[in-house]
C-alpha positions in Angstrom: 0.0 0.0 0.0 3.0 2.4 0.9 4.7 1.2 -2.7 1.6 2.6 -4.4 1.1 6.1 -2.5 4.9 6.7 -3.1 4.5 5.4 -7.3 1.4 7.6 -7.2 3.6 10.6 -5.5 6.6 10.1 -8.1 4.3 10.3 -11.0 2.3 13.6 -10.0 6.2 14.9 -9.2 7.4 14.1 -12.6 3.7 16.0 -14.1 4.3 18.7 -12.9 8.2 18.8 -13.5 7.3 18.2 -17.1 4.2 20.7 -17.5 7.0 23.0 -16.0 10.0 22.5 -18.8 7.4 22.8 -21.3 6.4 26.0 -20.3 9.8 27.6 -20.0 10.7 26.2 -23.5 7.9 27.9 -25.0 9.0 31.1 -23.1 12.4 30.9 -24.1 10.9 30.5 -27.8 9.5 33.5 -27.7 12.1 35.6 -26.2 14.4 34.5 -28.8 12.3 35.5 -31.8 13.7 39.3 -32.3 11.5 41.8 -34.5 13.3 43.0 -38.0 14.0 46.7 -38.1 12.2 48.5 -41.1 14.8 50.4 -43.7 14.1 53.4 -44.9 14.7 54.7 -48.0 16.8 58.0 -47.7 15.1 61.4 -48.6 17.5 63.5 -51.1 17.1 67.2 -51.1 18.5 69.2 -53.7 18.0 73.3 -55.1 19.0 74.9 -58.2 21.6 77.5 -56.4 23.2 78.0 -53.3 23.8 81.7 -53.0 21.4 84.8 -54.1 20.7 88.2 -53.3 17.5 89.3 -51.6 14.2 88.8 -53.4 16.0 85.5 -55.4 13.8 82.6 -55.6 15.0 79.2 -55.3 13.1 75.9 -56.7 13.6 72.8 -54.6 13.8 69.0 -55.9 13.0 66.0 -53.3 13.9 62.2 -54.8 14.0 58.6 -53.1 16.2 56.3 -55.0 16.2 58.7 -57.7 12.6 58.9 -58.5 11.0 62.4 -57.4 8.8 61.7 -53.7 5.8 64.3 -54.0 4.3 65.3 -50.8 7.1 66.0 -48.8 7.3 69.0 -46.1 10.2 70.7 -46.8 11.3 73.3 -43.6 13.6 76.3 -43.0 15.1 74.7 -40.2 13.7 76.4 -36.8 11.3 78.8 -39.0 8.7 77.7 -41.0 7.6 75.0 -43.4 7.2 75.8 -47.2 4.1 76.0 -48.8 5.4 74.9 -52.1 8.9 73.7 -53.4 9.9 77.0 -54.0 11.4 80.0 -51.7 12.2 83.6 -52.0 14.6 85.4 -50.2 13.7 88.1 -48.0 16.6 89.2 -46.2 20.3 88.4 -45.9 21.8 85.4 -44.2 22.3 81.9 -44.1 19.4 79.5 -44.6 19.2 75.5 -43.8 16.6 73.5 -45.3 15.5 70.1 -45.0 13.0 67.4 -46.0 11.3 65.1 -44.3 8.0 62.1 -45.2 6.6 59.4 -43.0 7.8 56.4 -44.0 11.6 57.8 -45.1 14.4 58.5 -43.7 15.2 63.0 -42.7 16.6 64.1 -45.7 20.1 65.9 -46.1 20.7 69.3 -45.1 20.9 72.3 -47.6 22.4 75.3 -47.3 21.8 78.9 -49.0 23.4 81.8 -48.8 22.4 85.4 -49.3 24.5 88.1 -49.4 24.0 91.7 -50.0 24.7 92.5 -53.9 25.4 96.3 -53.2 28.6 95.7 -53.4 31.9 97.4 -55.5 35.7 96.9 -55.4 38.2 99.2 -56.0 42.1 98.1 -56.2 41.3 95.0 -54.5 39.0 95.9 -51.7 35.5 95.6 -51.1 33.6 98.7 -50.5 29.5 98.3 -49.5 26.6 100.3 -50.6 22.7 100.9 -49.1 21.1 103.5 -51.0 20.7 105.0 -54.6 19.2 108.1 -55.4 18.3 110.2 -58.8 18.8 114.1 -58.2 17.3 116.3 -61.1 19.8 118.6 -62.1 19.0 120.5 -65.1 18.1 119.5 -68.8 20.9 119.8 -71.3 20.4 120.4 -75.3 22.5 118.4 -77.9 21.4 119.4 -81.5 18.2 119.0 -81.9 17.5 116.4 -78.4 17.3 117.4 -74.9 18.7 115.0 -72.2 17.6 115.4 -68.7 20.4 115.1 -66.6 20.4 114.0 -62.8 23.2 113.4 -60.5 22.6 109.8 -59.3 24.5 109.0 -56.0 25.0 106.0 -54.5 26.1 105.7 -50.4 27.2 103.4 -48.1 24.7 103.5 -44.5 27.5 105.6 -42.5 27.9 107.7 -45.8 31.8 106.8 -45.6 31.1 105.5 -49.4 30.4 107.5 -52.1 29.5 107.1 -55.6 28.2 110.6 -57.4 28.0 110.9 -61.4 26.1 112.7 -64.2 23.7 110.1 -65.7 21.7 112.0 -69.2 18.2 110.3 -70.1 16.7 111.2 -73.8 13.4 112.8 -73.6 11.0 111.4 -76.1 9.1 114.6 -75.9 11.4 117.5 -75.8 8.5 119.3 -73.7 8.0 116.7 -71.3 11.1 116.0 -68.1 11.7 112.3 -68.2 12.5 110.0 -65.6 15.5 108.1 -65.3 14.4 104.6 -66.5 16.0 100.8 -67.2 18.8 101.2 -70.6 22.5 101.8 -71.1 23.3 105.3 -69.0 24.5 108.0 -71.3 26.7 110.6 -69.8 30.0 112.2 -71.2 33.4 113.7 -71.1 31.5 117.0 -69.3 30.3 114.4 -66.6 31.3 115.3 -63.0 32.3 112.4 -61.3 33.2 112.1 -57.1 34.2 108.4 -55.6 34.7 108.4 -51.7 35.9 105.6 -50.1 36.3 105.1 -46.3 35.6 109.2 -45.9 38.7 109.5 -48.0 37.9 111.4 -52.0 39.4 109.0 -54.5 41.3 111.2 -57.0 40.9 108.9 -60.6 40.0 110.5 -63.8 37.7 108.6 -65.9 38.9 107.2 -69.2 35.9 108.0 -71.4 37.5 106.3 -74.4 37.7 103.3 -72.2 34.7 100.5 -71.4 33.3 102.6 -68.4 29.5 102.0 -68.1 26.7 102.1 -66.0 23.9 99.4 -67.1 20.1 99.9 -65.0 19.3 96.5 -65.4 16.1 97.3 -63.5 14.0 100.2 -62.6 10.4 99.9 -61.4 7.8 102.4 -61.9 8.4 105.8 -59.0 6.1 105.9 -56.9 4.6 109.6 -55.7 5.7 110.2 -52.3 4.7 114.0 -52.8 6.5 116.9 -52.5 8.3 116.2 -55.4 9.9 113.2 -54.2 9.2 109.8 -55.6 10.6 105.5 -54.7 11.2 102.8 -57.3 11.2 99.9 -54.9 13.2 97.8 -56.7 16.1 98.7 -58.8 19.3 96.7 -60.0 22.3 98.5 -61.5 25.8 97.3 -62.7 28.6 99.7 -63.3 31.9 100.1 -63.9 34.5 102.6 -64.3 37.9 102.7 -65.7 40.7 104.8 -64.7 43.3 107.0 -66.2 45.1 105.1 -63.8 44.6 101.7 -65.0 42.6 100.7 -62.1 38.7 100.6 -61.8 36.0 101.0 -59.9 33.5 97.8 -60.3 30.4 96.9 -58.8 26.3 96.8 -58.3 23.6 97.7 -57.1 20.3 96.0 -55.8 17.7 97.9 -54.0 14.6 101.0 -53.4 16.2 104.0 -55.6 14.9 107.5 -54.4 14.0 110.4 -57.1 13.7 114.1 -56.0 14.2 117.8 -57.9 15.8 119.3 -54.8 17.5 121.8 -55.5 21.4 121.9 -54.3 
């Protein structure tokens, strides 16, 4: 009888042992089976230019794999996102962009530039420039044409840089003053010229017979501030002048130009 109750006893103990290993395999089992991490496919941001002046636009591209990803959210990094694939520059500085989709992988960072383009040189140094203005000076007849001639001055902010010269625009009706407007600038050997650079006159005499020009790319519309005062807000201007000396003066010009007919 003893024999049995200890047979029975062994047999429930070896159950219950059993029972127990099975269960611990089938945890180990499971521990062991590790999840598979998901690859993404890297987003590639790319732009048409790195540097530009103020009011440049720039036009964004976004691929995967080299096929173009649409609906992406592309952001001026801690600004704002972009409403389309396209930006325009609104002040100076340096700008980082980015890209970014569910399901891929932050894109590369881009960087754009913009400087200021009012900007010229003169033997080797860079000299900076923050206004233009168009001051009526008096009209001047030349056979049977009458130019209007204004002094059109270009300064630095501390007014340490000067540019001043005689610019002639060719009224279409003799009767009628003309504005200065977008063409090749005519002026000539009776033009008075004044550079000053760091507060210091520059004395150069311009070679007329030379490649000296100065180009107004751009010149919107003046606007009627009264008082006979008037602002183009947007105006772009190359120029260049060659020296007697053999140097020159090169440079340009992007920004609001001012028109008045004050008299000084």
């Amino acid at each position: 009888m003893i024999n049995k109750i200890k047979h029975s006893l062994l047999l429930g103990i070896s159950s219950v042992f059993i029972l127990f290993n099975l269960a611990c395999s089938s945890d180990d089992n499971e521990t062991k089976t590790d999840p598979i991490d998901e690859v993404k496919t890297k987003l590639e941001l790319t732009v048409d230019k790195n540097t530009g002046k103020v009011g440049t636009s720039f036009e964004f591209t976004v691929k995967a794999n080299g096929a173009i990803v649409e609906g992406v959210r592309i952001e001026l990094i801690g600004k704002y996102p972009l409403e389309k694939n396209t930006w325009v520059a609104l002040e100076e500085g340096e700008f980082l962009f980015k890209a970014t989709k569910v399901g891929f992988e932050e894109s590369n960072i881009i960087k754009i530039n913009i400087k200021n383009p009012s900007l010229f040189t003169y033997d080797g140094k860079e000299y900076t420039l923050n206004s233009l203005r168009f001051n009526f000076k008096t009209p001047y007849a030349y056979g049977p044409y009458i130019y209007d001639i204004y002094n059109m001055i270009l300064k630095s902010e501390d007014n340490k840089n000067t540019i001043e010269i005689q610019v002639a625009f060719l009224r279409e009706d003799n009767n009628v003053i003309i504005n200065p407007f977008a063409h090749q600038v005519e002026f000539a050997k009776w033009a008075e010229a004044t550079f000053i650079l760091n507060g210091q006159k520059l004395n150069e005499v311009i070679n007329m017979e030379s490649k000296t020009f100065i180009n107004i790319k751009k010149l919107d519309a003046f606007d009627d501030l009264g008082d006979y005062k008037y602002l183009s807000p947007v105006t772009e201007i190359d120029f260049l002048f060659q020296f007697e000396s053999g140097k020159e003066l090169k440079g340009e010009y992007f920004g609001k130009a001012s028109l008045d007919f004050v008299r000084e």
